[in-house]
Every structure is written in structure tokens, then in C-alpha cells.
VEXDREN-2710 file (C-alpha; in Angstrom, 1 decimal):
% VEXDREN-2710
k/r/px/py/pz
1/UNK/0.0/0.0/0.0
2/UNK/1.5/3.6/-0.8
3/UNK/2.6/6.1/1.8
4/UNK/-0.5/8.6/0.3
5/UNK/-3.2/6.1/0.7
6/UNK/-2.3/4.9/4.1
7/UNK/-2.3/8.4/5.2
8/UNK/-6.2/9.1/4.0
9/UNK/-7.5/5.7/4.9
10/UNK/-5.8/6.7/8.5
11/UNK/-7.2/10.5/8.2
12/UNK/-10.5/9.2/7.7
13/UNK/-10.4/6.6/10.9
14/UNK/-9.3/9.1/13.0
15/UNK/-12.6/11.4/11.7
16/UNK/-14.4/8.4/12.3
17/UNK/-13.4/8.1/16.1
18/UNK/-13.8/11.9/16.6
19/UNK/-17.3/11.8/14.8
20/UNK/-18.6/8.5/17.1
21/UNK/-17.3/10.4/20.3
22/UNK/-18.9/14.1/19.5
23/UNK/-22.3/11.9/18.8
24/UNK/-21.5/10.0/22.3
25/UNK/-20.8/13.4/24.0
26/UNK/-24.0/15.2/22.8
27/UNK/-26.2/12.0/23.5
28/UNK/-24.8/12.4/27.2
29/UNK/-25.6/16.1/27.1
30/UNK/-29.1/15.5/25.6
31/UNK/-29.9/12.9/27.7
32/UNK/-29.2/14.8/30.9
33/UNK/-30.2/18.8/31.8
34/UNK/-27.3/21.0/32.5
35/UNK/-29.5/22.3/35.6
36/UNK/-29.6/18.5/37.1
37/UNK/-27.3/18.2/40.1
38/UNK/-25.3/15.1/39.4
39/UNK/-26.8/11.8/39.7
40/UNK/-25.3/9.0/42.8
41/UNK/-23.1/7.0/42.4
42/UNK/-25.4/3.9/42.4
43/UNK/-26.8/5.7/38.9
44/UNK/-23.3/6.5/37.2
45/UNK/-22.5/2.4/37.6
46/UNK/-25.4/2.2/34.8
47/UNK/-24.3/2.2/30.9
48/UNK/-24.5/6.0/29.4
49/UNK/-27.2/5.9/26.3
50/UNK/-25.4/5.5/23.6
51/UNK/-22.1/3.3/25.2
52/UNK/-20.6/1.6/27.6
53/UNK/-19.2/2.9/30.8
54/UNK/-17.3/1.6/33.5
55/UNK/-18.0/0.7/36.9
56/UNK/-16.1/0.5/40.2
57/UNK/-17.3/-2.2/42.4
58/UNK/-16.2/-0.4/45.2
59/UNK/-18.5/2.0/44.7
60/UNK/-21.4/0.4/44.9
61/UNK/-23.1/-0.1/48.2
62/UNK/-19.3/0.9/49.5
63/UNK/-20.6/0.2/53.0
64/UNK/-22.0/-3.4/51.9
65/UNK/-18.5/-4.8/54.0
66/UNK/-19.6/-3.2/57.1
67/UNK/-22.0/-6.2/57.4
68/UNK/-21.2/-9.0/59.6
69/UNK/-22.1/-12.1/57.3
70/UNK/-20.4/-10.1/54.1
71/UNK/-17.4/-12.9/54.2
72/UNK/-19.8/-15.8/54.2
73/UNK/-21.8/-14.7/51.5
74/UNK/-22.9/-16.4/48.7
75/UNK/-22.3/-15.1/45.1
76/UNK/-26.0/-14.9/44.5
77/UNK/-25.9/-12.4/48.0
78/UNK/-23.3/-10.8/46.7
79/UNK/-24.5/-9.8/43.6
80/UNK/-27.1/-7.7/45.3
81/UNK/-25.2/-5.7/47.1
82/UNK/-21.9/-5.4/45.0
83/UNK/-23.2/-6.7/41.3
84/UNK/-19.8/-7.6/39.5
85/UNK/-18.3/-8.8/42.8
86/UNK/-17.9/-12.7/42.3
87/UNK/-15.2/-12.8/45.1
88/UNK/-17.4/-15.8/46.5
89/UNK/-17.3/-17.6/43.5
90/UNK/-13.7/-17.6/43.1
91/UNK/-13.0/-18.7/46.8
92/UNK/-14.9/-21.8/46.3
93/UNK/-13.0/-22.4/43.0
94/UNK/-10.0/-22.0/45.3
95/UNK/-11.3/-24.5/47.4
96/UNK/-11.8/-27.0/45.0
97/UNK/-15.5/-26.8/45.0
98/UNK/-16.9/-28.4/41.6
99/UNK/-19.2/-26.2/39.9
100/UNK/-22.0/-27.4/37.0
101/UNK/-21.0/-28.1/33.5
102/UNK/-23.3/-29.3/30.7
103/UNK/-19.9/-31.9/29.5
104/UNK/-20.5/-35.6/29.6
105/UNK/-18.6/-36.6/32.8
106/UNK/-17.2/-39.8/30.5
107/UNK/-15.7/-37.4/28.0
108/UNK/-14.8/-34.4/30.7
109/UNK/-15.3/-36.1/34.6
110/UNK/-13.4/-32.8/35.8
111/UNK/-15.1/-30.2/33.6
112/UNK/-16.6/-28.3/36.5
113/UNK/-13.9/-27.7/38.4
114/UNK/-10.8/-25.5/38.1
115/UNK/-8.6/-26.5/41.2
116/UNK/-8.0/-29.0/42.7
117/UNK/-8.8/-30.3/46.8
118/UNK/-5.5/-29.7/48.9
119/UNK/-3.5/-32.7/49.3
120/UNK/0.0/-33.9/50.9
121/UNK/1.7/-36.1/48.4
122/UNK/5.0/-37.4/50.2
123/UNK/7.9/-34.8/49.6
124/UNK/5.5/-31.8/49.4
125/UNK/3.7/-29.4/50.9
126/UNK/-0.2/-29.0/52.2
127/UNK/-1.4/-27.7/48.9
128/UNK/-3.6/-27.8/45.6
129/UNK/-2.7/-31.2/44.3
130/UNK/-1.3/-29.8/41.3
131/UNK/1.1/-27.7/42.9
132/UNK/1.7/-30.7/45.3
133/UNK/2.4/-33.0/42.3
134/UNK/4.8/-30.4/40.7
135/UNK/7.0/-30.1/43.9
136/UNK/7.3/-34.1/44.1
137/UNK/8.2/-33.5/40.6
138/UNK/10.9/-30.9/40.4
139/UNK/12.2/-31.0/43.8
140/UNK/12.1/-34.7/44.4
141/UNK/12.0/-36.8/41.5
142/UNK/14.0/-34.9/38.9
143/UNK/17.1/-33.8/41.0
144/UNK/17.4/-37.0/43.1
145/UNK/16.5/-39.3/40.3
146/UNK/19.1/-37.5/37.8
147/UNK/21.8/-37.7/40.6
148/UNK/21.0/-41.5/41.0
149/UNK/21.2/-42.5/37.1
150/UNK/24.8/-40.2/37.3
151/UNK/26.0/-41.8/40.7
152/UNK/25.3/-45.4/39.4
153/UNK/26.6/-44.9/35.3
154/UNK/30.3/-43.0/37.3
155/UNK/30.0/-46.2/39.8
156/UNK/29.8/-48.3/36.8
157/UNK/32.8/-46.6/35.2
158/UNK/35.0/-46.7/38.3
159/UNK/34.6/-50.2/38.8
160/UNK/35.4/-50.9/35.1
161/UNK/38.4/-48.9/35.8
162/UNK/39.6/-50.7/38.9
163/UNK/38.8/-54.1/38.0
164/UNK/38.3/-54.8/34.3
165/UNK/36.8/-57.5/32.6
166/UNK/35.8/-60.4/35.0
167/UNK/36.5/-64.0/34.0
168/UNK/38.3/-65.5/31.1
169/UNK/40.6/-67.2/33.8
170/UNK/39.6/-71.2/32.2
171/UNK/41.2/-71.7/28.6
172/UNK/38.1/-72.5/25.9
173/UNK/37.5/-76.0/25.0
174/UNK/36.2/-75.3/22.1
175/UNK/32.9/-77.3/23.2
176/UNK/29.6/-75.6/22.9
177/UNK/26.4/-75.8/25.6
178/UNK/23.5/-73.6/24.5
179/UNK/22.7/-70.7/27.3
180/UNK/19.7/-69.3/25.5
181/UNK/17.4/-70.7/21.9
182/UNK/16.6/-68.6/19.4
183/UNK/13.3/-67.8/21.2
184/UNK/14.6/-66.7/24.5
185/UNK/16.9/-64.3/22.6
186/UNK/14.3/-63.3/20.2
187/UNK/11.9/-62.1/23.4
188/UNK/15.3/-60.7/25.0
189/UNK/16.4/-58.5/22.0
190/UNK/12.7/-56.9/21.5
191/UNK/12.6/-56.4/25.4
192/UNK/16.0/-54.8/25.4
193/UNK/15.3/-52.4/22.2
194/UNK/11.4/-51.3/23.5
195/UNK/13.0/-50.4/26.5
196/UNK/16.0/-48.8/25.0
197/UNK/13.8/-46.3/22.9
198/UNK/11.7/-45.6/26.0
199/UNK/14.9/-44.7/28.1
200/UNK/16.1/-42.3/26.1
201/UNK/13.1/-41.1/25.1
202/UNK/12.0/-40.6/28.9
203/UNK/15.3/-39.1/30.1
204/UNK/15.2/-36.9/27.2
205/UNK/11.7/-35.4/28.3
206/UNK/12.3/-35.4/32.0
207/UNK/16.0/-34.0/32.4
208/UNK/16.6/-33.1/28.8
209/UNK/16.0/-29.2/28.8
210/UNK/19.1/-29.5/31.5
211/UNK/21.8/-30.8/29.4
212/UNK/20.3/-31.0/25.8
213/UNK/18.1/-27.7/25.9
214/UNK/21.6/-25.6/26.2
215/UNK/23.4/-27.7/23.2
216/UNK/20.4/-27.4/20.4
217/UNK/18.7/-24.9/21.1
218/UNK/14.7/-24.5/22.1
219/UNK/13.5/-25.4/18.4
220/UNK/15.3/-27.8/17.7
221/UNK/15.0/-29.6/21.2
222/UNK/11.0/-29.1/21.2
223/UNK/11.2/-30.7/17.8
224/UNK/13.0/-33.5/19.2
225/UNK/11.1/-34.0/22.7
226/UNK/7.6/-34.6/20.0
227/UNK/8.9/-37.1/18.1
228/UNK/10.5/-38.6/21.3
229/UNK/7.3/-38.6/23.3
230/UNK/5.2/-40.5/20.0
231/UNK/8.1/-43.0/20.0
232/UNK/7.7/-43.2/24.0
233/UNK/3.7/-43.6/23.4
234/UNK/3.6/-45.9/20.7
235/UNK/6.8/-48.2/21.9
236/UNK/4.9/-48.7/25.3
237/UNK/2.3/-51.3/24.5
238/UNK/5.0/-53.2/22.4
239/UNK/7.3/-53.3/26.0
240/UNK/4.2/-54.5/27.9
241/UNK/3.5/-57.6/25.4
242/UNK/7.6/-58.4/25.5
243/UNK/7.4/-57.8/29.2
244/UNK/5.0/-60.6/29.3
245/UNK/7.0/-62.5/27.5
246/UNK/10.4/-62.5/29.1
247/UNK/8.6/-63.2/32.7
248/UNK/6.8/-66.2/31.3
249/UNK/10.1/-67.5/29.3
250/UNK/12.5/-67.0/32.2
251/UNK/10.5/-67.5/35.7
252/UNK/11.7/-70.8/35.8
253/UNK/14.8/-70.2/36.2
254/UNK/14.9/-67.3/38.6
255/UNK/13.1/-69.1/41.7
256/UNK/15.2/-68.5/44.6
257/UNK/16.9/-71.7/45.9
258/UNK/19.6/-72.9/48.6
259/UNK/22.7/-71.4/46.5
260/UNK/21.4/-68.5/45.8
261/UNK/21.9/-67.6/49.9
262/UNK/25.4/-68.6/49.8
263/UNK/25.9/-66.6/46.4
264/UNK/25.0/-63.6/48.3
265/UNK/26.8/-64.3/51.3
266/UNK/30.1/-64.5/49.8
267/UNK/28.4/-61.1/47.8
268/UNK/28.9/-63.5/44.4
269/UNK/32.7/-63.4/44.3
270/UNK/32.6/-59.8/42.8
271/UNK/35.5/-58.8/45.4
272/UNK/38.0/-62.0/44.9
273/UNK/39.5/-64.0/42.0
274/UNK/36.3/-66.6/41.8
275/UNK/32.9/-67.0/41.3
276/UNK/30.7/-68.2/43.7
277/UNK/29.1/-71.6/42.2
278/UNK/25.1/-70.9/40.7
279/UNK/22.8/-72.6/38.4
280/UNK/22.1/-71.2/35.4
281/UNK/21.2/-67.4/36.9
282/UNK/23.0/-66.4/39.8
283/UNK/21.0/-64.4/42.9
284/UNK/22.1/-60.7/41.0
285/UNK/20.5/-62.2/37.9
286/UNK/17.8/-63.5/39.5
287/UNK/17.5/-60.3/41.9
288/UNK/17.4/-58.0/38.6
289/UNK/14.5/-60.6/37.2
290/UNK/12.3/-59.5/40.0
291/UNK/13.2/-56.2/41.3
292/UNK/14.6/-54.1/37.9
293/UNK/12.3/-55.9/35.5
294/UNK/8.9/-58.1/36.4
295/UNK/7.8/-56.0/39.5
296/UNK/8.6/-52.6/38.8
297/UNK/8.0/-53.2/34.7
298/UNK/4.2/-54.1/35.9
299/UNK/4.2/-50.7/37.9
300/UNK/5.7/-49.2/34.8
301/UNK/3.0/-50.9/32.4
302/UNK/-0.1/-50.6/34.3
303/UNK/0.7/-46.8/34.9
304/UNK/1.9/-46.1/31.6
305/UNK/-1.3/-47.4/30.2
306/UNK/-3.6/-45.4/32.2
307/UNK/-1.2/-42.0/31.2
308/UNK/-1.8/-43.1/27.7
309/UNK/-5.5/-43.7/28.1
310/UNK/-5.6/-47.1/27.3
311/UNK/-7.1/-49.1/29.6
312/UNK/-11.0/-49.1/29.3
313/UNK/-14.1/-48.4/31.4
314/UNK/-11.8/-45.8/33.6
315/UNK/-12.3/-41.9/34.7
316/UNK/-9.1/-40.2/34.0
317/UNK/-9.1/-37.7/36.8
318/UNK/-6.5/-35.4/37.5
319/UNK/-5.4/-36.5/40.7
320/UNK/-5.1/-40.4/39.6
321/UNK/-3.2/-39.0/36.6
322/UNK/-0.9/-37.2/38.8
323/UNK/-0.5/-40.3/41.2
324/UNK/0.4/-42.9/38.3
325/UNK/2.7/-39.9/36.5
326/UNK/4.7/-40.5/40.2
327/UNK/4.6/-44.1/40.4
328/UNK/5.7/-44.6/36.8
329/UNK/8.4/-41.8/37.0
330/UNK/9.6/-44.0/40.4
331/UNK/9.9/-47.5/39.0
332/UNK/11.2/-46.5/35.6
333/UNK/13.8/-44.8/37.5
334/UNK/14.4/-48.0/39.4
335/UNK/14.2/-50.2/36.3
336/UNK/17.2/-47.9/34.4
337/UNK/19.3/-47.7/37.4
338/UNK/19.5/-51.6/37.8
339/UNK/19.3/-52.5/33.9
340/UNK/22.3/-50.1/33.6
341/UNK/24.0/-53.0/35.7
342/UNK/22.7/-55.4/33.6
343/UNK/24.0/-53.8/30.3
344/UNK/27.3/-53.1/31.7
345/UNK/27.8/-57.0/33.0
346/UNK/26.5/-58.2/29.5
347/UNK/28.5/-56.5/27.4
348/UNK/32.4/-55.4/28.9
349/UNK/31.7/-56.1/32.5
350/UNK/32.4/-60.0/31.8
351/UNK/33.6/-61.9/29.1
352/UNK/31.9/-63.5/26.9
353/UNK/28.2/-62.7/28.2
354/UNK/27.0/-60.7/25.2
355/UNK/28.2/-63.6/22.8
356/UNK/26.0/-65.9/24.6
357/UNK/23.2/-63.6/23.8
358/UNK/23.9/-63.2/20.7
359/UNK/24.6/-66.4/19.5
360/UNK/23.1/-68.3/22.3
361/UNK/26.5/-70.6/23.1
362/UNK/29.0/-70.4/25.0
363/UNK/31.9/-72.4/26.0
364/UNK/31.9/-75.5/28.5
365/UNK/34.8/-72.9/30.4
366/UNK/32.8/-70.1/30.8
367/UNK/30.0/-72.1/32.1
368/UNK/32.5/-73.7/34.6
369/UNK/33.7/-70.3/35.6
370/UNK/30.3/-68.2/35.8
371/UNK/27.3/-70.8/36.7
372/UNK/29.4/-74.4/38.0
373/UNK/26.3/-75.3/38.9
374/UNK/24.5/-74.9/35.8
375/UNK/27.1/-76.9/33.9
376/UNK/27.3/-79.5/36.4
377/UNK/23.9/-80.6/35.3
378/UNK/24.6/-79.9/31.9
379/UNK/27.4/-82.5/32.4
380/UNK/25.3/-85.0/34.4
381/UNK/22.4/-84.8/32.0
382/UNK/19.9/-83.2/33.6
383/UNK/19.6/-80.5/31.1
384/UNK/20.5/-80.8/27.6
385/UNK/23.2/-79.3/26.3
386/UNK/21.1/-78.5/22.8
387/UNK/17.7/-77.4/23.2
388/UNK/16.4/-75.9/20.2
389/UNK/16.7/-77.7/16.8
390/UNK/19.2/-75.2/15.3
391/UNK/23.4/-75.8/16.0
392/UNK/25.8/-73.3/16.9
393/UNK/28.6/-72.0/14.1
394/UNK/30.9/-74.6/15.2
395/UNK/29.9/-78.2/15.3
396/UNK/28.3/-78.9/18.5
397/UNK/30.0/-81.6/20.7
398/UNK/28.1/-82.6/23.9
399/UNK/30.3/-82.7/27.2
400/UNK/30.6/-86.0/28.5
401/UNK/27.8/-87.0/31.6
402/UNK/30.1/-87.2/34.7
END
């Protein structure tokens, strides 16, 4: 648009205005005689003919506080005495006080009300649950939770550091025994990958805009944190199915039993040059199996679920929301803390462990060295030393029964 037209399209708004408030002017000066004293206040809260004019609250009835019930009344009594005044209202919104609404409560259970009741969720204050929830959040679960997953990964690294590698002391024999089938690896390695992509997904969304927000930038990292919380959404139900699966394929093993009290005693061997004897999981394994996979993964699951929506025939209320948003944050803290453990004994932490995963074998020494027990009942026949139809690489050759 040129410079000349802007100027007389703005020349003629400005008449515009001055021409609407002359007529609004006169209409006030018609519509009340110059002789009139001026009218009380009560009348100048009413709209002038002709437009809109403010009012003061305060000003009308400004002696309406001078009576004893004014702080218990209702909005409908306050509106007589102070219309515009809907301080009642907002105190019971304060309160928590559900109001109407015309919403389905199964599409909208919370629709008529605002704020929550005042709770005390452990670690905060005596407050609205939301704010409640928030300080377990950001002054509990974050900080502490961060710390922990750093404390245990610079744990990891010092004991990498001071002791290396364990095993490898028994030459091979070049003999194979199978430690998992195809199966068991098949449930492991979807396990292992759903709850990979939900890690980083969730450490990224909880502690990211602390050490990734700084790097990339707020575009970049609120580009990143959507995709990451669709993978987070959509890999969940696919962790809950392989969740299933790894606690039905592997509860067999990881019953508690007579040696897994002397495995612990002796604190496994981790601090001397041998292994304490085991079956085919030692007490750690079998600790991990129960208290960094099966019972906080069902926490995980259940609550994960109901943050998704997915479970039917429930009412999503805030407060449940806030409580399952806690619980899952908890255990999945738990479960990466210990699985980091797992990962680091599995792959550098001992020798040949993530060959037996991912070929299934292993040697007849490293059986002897990690689980004795295990191959002592390979050896004596009670468990076969091939159970799945497929062979390893190298021609399998089964150890001699004691």
C-alpha cells in the first residue's frame, strides 16, 4: 500500500473516532439537563445511552462490607449488594468446589472444576494437588532421580576402571552348551530395544532441557522432545507384550533356591578371584528378574497405560493422573538404574556374556567359571546341552555326563 493512501484511509479513521465520540458526547448532554445536580453514584455504575461505561465495584453499596455475614456470603448475596463482585465464586474455586458443567462426565469427569482439593503427596507441601504433584516433581524426582542414574553410570565406570573385565581365567574348550534358543533371545532383544527407545526417550523429556536444551537450542529440542514422546507412546504397548513374555520364558529359572543364599553371602565373588558356584542365573540375575524388570516393569506398564488412556471403562481424573505420573516416573527410574548393571555386566563387565546372547552358546569354560552349577547338570544330564533344533557356528560336541 503507498505512503498517500495509508495516510487518508488513517485520516478518515481518526474522523471516524472523533465523529462516534462528539455523537456519544452530545447523546450524554441531551440525555441529561445541565441544571440536574449530578446523579449518585449507584446511577453513574449504569451504561450512558449510547455506550458503555465503567464501573467501580467499590463503589457500589461501598458500606456493603460493614456487614457481619459479608465474608460468608454467597455469590447470589453478593450480587445484590456489590453486582460484579464474584469474590465468593472464586474462593470456592480455590477450594476445589466443583461447579456445574453441561460436559459428559465420561468425555470431561473434571469439567466443572478448576482446582484441585488440597493434598500432601510425600515430599511436598499441604497444597492444591497440582502444585503438590509439581514439587514431588521438580524437587524430588527430577534432581534425586538425575543424581542417582549419574551416581550409578560413574559407579559403573569406576569399577570398570579398577577391576576390568571379570572371567576368562579357564582356557576355551572349544565345546559348545546352548545358554539361551533362538526364542529366548528373540523375546530378549525386543525387550532390550522397546526399553531402550523408551529410556532415552524418557530421560530426554524429563531432564533433557538441562543438558540438551543448552546444546540445540529450544527449536530444535521441542522438535526433538515430540517425536520422542510419540516414539515413548507408541513403543509402550509393544514393551508391555515383550514384558510378558520374558517373565513367562524366564521364571523358571529365577526361583530363589539354597545357592542363591550362599551366592549372596560371599556377595557373588565380585571382590576375589572366583565365582561363587550358581545354576544357570546367579542371585544378582535373579534379583534384577524381579526387582529391575517383572515388579517394577508391571508398575511401569499398568501406569503407563492409564497416562496413555488405554485401559477401558476408567475416569481419568487429574489427581489419579498425577498419582500414576509418580509411580511410573519412580519405577522407571528404578528399572534404568539396575538394567544399567545389567547392560554393563553383558557386554564389557564379563567376558563372553553378550556372545552368549547373541549367539546363544558359550563355551563349557565359561559355564564352569560363571554358573558351575549350571554346567554340572549340563554335564550329568539333567539338562541338555542342545535345546532348540538349530546348532551353533561350530559343530556342536556334547560334554561327557560325569
Amino acid at each position: 500500500m503507498s505512503q498517500p493512501t495509508f495516510a487518508r484511509l488513517r485520516g478518515w479513521g481518526v474522523a471516524l473516532s472523533l465523529a462516534g465520540t462528539l455523537g456519544l458526547v452530545h447523546a450524554q448532554a441531551a440525555s441529561t439537563p445541565p441544571d440536574d445536580p449530578a446523579p449518585p453514584a449507584t446511577q453513574q455504575a449504569a451504561p450512558a445511552v449510547g455506550g458503555v461505561k465503567s464501573a467501580n465495584i467499590f463503589e457500589i453499596a461501598p458500606d456493603a462490607s460493614s456487614d457481619p455475614n459479608y465474608a460468608s456470603q454467597t455469590n447470589a448475596q453478593r450480587k445484590l449488594v456489590q453486582p460484579g463482585n464474584n469474590a465468593p465464586m472464586w474462593r470456592d474455586v480455590g477450594k476445589g468446589v466443583t461447579g456445574y458443567s453441561s460436559l459428559p462426565v465420561t468425555q470431561a469427569p473434571e469439567a466443572g472444576n478448576l482446582i484441585q482439593p488440597f493434598v500432601q503427596y510425600p515430599g511436598s507441601r499441604l497444597t492444591t494437588a497440582g502444585e503438590a504433584w509439581r514439587q514431588v516433581r521438580n524437587n524430588w524426582l527430577i534432581p534425586y532421580g538425575g543424581a542417582l542414574l549419574f551416581i550409578v553410570l560413574l559407579t559403573l565406570a569406576i569399577f570398570y576402571k579398577t577391576k576390568g573385565p571379570l572371567g576368562g581365567h579357564l582356557p576355551d574348550t572349544g565345546r559348545k552348551i546352548e545358554r539361551f534358543t533362538p526364542f529366548e533371545r528373540a523375546a530378549h532383544w525386543s525387550n532390550a530395544g522397546a526399553f531402550i527407545a523408551l529410556a532415552v526417550s524418557g530421560i530426554v523429556m524429563a531432564f533433557g532441557k538441562f543438558f540438551l536444551l543448552p546444546v540445540i537450542g529450544s527449536t530444535l529440542f521441542g522438535w526433538l522432545t515430540f517425536a520422542l514422546k510419540n516414539v515413548h507412546n507408541f513403543v509402550g504397548p509393544l514393551f508391555a507384550v515383550s514384558l510378558l513374555i520374558i517373565v513367562i520364558t524366564f521364571i523358571k529359572d529365577n526361583i530363589a533356591n539354597a545357592a542363591d543364599f550362599v551366592w549372596l553371602s560371599k556377595a557373588g565373588g565380585m571382590l576375589s578371584d572366583k565365582e561363587v558356584p550358581s545354576h544357570r542365573f546367579n542371585a544378582g540375575e535373579k534379583g534384577l528378574f524381579w526387582w529391575g524388570v517383572t515388579i517394577p516393569g508391571i508398575v511401569v506398564v499398568g501406569s503407563g497405560l492409564f497416562l496413555d488412556k488405554l485401559l477401558p471403562g476408567m475416569l481419568y481424573l487429574r489427581g489419579d493422573m498425577q498419582i500414576a505420573h509418580m509411580l511410573h516416573l519412580v519405577c522407571a527410574l528404578l528399572m534404568m538404574t539396575l538394567i544399567m548393571g545389567h547392560i554393563y555386566m553383558g557386554t564389557v563387565g564379563v567376558k563372553g556374556a553378550y556372545g552368549a546372547m547373541k549367539t546363544g552358546y558359550v563355551d563349557e569354560a565359561w559355564a564352569k567359571e560363571h554358573h558351575e552349577l549350571w554346567y554340572d547338570d549340563v554335564k550329568a544330564g539333567k539338562i541338555p546341552a542342545q535345546r532348540s533344533k538349530s546348532g551353533p557356528a561350530a559343530p556342536l560336541q556334547a560334554p561327557a555326563k560325569a
